[in-house]
N, C-alpha and C positions, 0 to 999 in steps of 0.2 A: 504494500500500500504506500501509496505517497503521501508526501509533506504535507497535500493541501486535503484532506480527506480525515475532517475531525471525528467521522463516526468510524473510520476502518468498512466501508462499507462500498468502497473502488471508487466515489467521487462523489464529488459537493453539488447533489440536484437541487439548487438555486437557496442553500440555507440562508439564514441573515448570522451573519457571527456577529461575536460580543467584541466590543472591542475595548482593551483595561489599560490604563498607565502601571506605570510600572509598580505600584503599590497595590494595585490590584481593584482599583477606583473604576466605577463603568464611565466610560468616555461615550459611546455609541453605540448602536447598533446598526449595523448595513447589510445594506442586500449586497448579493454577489455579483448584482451587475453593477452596480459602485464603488465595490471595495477596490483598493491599491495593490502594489505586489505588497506592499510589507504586512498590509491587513490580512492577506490570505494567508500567512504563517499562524493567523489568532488557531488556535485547537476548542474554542469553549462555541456552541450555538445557540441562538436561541428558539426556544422550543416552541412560543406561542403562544401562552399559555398565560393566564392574568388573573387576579382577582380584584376588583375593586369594588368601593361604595358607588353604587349604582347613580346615587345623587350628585356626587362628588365629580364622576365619570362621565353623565350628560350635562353640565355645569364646564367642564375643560372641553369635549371632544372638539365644538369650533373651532374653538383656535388650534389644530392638528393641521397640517400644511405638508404636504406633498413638493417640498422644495429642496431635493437633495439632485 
């Protein structure tokens, strides 16, 4: 398996990896049609998955922007 295939599973079908500073802090998360070469070394993805206050969650989702 290669460098760029954080599940072992022969390649990266479009995950979003996680991307951390070197403290281990989340910086971002990107899709794999935006990530750099240096991002595609990350090993961690993300998986999708959320829980929120539902209140709290339609109150932000407006301002969510597709600007990457």
């Amino acid at each position: 398996m290669g460098g760029h295939d954080p599940l072992g599973c022969g390649g990266r079908p479009g995950w979003w990896l996680v991307i951390k500073d070197t403290r281990g802090h989340l910086l971002r998360v990107v899709e794999e049609k935006d990530d750099t070469d240096e991002e595609r070394a990350a090993r961690e993805i993300n998986g999708g998955i959320y829980v929120f206050e539902a209140r709290a969650l339609f109150a932000t989702l407006p301002l969510v922007k597709n600007n990457n």
